[in-house]
C-alpha positions in Angstrom: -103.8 204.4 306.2 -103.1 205.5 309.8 -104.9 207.0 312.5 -107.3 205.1 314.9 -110.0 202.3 313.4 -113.8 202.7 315.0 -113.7 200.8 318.1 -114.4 197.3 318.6 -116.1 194.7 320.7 -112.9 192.4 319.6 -109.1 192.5 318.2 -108.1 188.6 316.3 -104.4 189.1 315.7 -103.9 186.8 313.3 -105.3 185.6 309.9 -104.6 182.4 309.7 -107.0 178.7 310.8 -108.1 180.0 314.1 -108.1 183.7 314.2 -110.4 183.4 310.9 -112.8 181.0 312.1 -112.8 183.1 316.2 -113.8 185.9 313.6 -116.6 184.3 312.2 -117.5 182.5 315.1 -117.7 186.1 317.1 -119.1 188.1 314.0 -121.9 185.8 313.8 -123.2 186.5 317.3 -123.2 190.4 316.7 -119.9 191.2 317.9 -118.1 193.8 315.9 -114.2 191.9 315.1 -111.0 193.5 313.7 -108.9 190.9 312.2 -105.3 191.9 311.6 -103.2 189.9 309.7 -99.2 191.3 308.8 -99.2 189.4 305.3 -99.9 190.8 302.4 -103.2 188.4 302.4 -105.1 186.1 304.9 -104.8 182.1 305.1 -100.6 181.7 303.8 -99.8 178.7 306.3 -103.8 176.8 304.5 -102.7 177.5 301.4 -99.2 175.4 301.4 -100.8 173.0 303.2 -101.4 169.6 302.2 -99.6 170.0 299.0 -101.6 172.9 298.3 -104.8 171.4 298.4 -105.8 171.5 302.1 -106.0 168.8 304.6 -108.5 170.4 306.4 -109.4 168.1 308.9 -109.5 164.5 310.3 -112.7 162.1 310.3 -111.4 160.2 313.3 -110.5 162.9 315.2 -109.9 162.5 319.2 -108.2 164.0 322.0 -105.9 161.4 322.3 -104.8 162.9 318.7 -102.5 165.8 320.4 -100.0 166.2 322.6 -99.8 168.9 325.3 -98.6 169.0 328.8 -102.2 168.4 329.8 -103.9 165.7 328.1 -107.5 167.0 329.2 -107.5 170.7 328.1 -108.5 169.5 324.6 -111.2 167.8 325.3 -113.9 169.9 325.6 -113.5 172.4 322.8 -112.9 169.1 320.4 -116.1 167.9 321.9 -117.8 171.2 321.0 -116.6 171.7 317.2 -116.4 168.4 315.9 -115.1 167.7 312.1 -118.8 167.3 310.9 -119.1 170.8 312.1 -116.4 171.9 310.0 -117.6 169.8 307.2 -120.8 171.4 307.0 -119.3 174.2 306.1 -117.0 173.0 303.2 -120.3 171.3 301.6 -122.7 174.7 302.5 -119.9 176.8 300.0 -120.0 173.2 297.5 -116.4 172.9 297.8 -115.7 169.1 296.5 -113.2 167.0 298.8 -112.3 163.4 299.6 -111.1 161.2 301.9 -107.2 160.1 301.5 -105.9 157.7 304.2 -106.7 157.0 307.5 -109.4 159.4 307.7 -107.6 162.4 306.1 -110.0 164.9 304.2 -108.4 167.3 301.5 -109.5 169.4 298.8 -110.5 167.7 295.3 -109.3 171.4 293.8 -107.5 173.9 295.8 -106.4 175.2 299.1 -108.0 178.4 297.9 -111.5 176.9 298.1 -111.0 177.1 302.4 -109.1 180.1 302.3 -112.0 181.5 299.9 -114.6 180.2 302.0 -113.4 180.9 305.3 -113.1 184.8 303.8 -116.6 184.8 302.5 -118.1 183.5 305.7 -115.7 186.3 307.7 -118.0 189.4 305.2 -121.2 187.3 306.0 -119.9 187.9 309.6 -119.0 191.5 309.6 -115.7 190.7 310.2 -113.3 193.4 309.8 -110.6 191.9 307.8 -106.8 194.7 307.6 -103.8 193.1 306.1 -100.2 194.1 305.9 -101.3 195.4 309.2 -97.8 195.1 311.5 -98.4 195.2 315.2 -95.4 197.2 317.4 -96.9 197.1 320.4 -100.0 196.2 322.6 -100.9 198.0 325.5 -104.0 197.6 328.0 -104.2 201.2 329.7 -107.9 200.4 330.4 -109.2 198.5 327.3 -106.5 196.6 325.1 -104.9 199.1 322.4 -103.2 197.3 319.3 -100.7 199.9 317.6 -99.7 198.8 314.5 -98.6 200.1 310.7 -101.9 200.9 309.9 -103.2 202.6 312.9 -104.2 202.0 316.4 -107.1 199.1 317.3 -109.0 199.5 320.6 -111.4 197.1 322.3 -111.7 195.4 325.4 -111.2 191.7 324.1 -107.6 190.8 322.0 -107.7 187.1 320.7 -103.8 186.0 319.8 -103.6 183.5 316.9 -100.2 184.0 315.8 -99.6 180.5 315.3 -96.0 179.4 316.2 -92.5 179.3 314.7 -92.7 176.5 312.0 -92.1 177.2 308.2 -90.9 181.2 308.9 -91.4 181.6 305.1 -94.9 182.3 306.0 -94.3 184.9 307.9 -94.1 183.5 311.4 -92.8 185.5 314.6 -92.9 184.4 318.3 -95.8 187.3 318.9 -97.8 185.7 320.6 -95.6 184.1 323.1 -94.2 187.7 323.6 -97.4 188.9 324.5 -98.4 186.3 327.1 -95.3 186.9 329.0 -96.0 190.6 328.6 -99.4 190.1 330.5 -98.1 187.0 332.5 -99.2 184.1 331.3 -97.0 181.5 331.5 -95.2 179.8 328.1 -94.0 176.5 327.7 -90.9 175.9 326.1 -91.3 175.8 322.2 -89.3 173.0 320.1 -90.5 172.1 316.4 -92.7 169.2 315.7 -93.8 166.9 312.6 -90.7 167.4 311.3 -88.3 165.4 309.6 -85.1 163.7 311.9 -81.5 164.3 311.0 -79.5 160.9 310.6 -76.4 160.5 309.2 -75.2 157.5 306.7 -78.2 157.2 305.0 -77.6 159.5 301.7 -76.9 156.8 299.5 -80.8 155.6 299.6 -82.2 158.6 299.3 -85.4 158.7 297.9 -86.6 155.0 298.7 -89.3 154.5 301.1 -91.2 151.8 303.0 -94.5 151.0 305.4 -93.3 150.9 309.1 -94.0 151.2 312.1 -92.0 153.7 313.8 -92.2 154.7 317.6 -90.6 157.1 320.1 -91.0 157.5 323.7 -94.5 155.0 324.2 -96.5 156.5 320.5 -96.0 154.6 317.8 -97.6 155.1 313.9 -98.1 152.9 311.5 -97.0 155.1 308.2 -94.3 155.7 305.4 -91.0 156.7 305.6 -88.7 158.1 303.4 -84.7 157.9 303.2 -83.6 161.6 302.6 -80.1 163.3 302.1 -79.8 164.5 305.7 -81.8 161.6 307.4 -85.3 160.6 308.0 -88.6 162.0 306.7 -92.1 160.5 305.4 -95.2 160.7 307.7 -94.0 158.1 310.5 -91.3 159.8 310.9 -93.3 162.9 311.2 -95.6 161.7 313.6 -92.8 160.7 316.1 -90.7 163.0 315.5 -93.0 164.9 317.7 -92.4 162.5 321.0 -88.9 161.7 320.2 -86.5 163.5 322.8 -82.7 164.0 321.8 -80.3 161.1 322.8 -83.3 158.5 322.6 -83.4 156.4 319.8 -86.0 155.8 317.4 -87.4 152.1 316.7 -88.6 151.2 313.7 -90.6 147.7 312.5 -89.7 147.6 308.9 -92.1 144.4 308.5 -94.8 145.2 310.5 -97.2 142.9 308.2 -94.8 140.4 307.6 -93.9 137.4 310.4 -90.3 137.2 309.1 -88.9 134.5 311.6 -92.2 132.2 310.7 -90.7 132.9 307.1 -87.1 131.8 307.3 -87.9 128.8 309.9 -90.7 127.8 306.6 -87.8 127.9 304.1 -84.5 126.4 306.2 -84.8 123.5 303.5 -84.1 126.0 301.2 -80.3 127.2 300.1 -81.8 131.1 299.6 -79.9 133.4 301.1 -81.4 135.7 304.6 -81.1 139.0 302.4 -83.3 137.7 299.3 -86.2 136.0 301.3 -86.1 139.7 303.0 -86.0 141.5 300.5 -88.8 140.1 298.6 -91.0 142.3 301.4 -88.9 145.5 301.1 -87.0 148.2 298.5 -83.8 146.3 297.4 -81.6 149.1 297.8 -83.0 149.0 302.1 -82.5 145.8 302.4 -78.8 145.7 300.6 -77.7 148.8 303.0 -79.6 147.4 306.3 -77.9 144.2 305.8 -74.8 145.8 305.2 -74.6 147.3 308.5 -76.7 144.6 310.9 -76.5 141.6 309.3 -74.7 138.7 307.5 -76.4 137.2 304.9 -76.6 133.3 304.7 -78.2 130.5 303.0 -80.8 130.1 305.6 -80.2 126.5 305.9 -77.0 127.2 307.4 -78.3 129.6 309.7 -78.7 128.7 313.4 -82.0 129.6 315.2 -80.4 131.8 317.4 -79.3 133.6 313.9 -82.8 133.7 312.6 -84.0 134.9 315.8 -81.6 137.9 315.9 -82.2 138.5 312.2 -85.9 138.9 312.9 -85.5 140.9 315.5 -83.6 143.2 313.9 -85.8 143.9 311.2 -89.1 144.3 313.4 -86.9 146.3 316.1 -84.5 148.5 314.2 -83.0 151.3 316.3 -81.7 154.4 314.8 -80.2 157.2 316.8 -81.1 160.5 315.1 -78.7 163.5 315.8 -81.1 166.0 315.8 -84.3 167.3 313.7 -84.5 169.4 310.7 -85.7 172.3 312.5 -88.9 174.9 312.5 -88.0 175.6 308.6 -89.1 172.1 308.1 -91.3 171.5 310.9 -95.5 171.8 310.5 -96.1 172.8 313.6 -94.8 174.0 316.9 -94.8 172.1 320.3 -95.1 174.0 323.5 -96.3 177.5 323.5 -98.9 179.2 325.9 -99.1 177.0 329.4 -102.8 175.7 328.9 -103.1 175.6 333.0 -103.4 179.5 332.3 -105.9 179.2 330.3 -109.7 178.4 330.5 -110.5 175.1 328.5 -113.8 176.2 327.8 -113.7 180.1 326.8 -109.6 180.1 326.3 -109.5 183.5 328.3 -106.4 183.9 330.2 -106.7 183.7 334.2 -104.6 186.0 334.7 -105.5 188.7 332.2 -109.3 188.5 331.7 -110.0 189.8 328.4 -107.2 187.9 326.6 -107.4 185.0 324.6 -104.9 182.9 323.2 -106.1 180.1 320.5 -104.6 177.8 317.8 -100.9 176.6 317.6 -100.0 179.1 319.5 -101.2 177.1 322.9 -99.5 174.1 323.9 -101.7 171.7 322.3 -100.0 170.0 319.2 -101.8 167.4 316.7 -101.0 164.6 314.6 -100.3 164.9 311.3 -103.5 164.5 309.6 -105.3 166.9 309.3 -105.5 167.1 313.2 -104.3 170.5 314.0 -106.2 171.9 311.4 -109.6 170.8 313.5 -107.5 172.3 316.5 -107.4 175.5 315.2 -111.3 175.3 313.8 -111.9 174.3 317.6 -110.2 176.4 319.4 -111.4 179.0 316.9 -114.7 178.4 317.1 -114.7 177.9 321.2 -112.9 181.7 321.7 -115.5 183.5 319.1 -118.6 181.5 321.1 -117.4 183.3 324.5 -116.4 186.6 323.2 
């Protein structure tokens, strides 16, 4: 197919979380949407998500949730598309789900059931939906003009949900940030986020995994991690991963539930050694390699309370010092991207190029894991598609 497509009132590049739902946003208000996606099909970042069955959003969603140069600019679109909005929409199309932990909402079945629904509600929409479509250049000699493989779009609105550079095996490109400095809109620095942190020396445990409480800069999350080959993983380790800055260390509470000096001052009649009353709260094979490198184990009678002291504080104040993270192949999500100061909160529109709108992960605004940048997209989504 080449040649030009009828015009447009609006061009979503992008086929993923946000451009679909600014599509059906926009569609439902009358306006006449092209949505151009350059995969072979719409929704590949939803459908590896969550395992492959979706977590599609967050019940305790709040703006405190992301992370972004501005703290406010979520606000009011997360106000505006909240995740019983989404939700109405997953039960409307019967799709079954359930709550996991902390508030995290997935798919009893598939991925396939969002990526189906959101497709079904884009034809209720009118949305124009053209795959494999590969844009080479956009222009804006009066209206914008999207030239791609399969023809050139026109219309005086473009919407950019290109998403970032995480996980490039779904076909991500840094698009959109090319396009916002092509029209002037500031980009912030991109670095990948929710992603696991290379540490060396810790091989020999991989695979074992414990409840902690790990934190970085001043955010800290009460989660799992897991020991891997090349470091650190699991979702704590995830979640901080996203504040931790290189050369900083990462502290960890490996007892956060457990008041491990109370513990060993309760049993200093006792001849047990340090290591066993430990590691009675955590994997054997952790505690045998953390007491390897920090500690000497004692019968805790013997021990001083200075030892105990140190001992404890050890545990509940671990300090690794990671040399680097895994990088965008393993990352969710991308931090940084499009400066939200050049954007309006409310609309997303660029200031400096009415007519332009940039949405999703493509803006600096980056969640938790949890579901949360899911919602972001929805919101962000749905906010663009209201104002187009």
């Amino acid at each position: 197919m080449s040649g030009a497509f009828d015009a447009f009132d609006a061009i979503v590049i992008g086929g993923g979380a946000a451009g679909l739902m600014c599509g059906i946003a926009a569609g439902r208000r009358g306006r006449r949407v092209a949505l151009i996606e350059h995969s072979s099909d719409i929704g590949k970042k939803i459908l590896i998500s969550g395992g492959g069955r979706c977590n599609f959003t967050n019940l305790h969603c709040s703006p405190r949730n992301f992370l972004s140069a501005n703290p406010h600019f979520a606000k009011s679109a997360l106000a505006r598309y909240t995740p019983a909005d989404f939700i109405a929409m997953v039960e409307k199309h019967r799709i079954p789900y359930h709550e996991k932990t902390l508030g995290q909402l997935f798919c009893d079945r598939s991925a396939h059931d969002i990526v189906g629904m959101l497709r079904s509600e884009c034809g209720e929409a009118g949305v124009r939906i053209v795959t494999g479509c590969e844009v080479s250049e956009v222009r804006r000699p009066g209206e914008f003009v999207v030239k791609s493989s399969r023809g050139e779009f026109h219309a005086p609105a473009l919407v950019i949900a290109t998403g970032g550079l995480s996980i490039p095996k779904t076909g991500a490109t840094d698009l959109g940030y090319r396009v916002a400095k092509q029209f002037g809109v500031k980009v912030r620095a991109c670095r990948p986020a929710l992603t696991p942190l290379l540490v060396s020396g810790y091989a020999e445990i991989s695979g074992v995994s414990a409840e902690v409480v790990a934190a970085a800069g001043d955010r800290e999350f009460r989660e799992r991690m897991l020991f891997t080959h090349r470091g650190l993983s699991g979702p704590a380790i995830l979640q901080v991963s996203s504040y931790w800055e290189p050369g900083a260390v990462v502290r960890i509470d490996l007892l956060p539930e457990v008041e491990i000096l109370a513990e060993l001052i309760a049993r200093r009649s006792e001849r047990t050694e340090t290591k066993t009353i430990v590691a009675a709260h955590l994997p054997r094979r952790l505690a045998d390699l953390w007491f390897e490198r920090n500690a000497v184990s004692k019968p805790v009678t013997t021990a001083s309370d200075r030892e105990l002291e140190r001992l404890a504080e050890g545990l509940h104040n671990w300090e690794i010092l990671p040399r680097g993270v895994e990088g965008y192949e393993k990352a969710e999500v991308t931090a940084g991207g499009v400066d939200t100061d050049e954007l309006s909160a409310r609309t997303f529109e660029s200031k400096a190029a009415p007519g332009l709108y940039f949405i999703g992960e493509v803006v600096d605004v980056t969640g938790h894991l949890g579901g949360f940048n899911f919602q972001w997209a929805w919101a962000s989504g749905h906010a663009a598609g209201e104002s187009l």
